[in-house]
N, C-alpha and C positions, 0 to 999 in steps of 0.2 A: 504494500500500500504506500509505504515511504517513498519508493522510486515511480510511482506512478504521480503523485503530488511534485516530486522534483519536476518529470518529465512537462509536467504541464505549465509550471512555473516560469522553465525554461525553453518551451515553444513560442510564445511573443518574442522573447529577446531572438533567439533563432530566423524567425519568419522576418525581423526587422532587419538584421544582416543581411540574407537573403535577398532582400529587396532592396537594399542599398546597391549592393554588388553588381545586379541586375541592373539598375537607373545610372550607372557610369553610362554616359551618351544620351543622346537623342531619341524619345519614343518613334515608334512606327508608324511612317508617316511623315517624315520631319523631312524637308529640304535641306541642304548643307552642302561643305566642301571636303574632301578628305585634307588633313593636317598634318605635315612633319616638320621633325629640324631636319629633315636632309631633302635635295629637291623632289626623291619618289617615295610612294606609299607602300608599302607591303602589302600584298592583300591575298586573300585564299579563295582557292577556287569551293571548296565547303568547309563546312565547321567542323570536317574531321580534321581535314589537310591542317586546319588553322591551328588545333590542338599540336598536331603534329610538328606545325611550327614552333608553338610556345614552348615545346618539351626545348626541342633542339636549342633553341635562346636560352633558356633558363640553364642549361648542363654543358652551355658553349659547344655546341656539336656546329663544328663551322662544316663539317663533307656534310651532316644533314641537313643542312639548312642549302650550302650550292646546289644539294641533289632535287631539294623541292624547287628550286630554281628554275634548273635546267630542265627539269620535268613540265616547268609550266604552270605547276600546281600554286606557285604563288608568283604573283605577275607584279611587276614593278608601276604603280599609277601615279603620273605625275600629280606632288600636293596642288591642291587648290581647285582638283577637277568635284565637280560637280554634284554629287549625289541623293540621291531619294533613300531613307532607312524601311527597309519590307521586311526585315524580322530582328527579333532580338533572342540574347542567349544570356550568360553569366558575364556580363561586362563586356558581349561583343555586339556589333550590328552585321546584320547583313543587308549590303545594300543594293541599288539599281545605279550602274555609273549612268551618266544620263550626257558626258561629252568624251571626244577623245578617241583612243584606235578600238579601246574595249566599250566602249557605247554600247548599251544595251546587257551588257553582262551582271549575272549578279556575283558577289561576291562577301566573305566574309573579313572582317576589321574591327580592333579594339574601337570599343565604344568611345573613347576619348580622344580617338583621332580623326574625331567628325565635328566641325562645327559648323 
């Protein structure tokens, strides 16, 4: 009965994280540009690849990070282009590029590098 009163106690504070983490960026729907400090944007061709991405960055895997490159699966978009946000995940968007070579493609990007 103790861990079931904890459990409950402790699901508002959980579900507020939750929901934070999620609200990095722009809800769906939102016009914007993609953002970086460098002139192109990383972006994923889905939100597996994207994960895939994040592992690589986070544990300095520089051959898995060239091989999602070279593969395609994450394409270089110059900052500043364009975008429409059509889905959301854990602090990412996915969005509609809407100018440019990839026009029309959707793709996944840290919610924070959308404004």
């Amino acid at each position: 009965m103790k861990l079931a009163k904890h459990i409950f106690s402790v699901a508002p504070v959980l579900i507020l994280i939750i929901s934070c983490v999620e609200n990095v960026g722009p809800p769906v729907g939102t016009k914007g540009v993609l953002i970086s400090s460098a002139p192109w944007s990383p972006v994923a061709i889905s939100e597996e690849v994207f994960s895939e991405w994040r592992k690589a960055k986070a544990v300095k895997d520089d051959h898995g990070q060239t091989l999602l490159i070279a593969s395609k699966k994450i394409l270089a978009v110059k900052s500043g282009t364009p975008v429409l946000v059509i889905d959301s995940g854990m602090a990412i968007r996915k969005v509609r590029i809407l100018e440019g070579i990839y026009k029309g493609s959707s793709v996944w990007v840290y919610g924070e590098h959308i404004k």
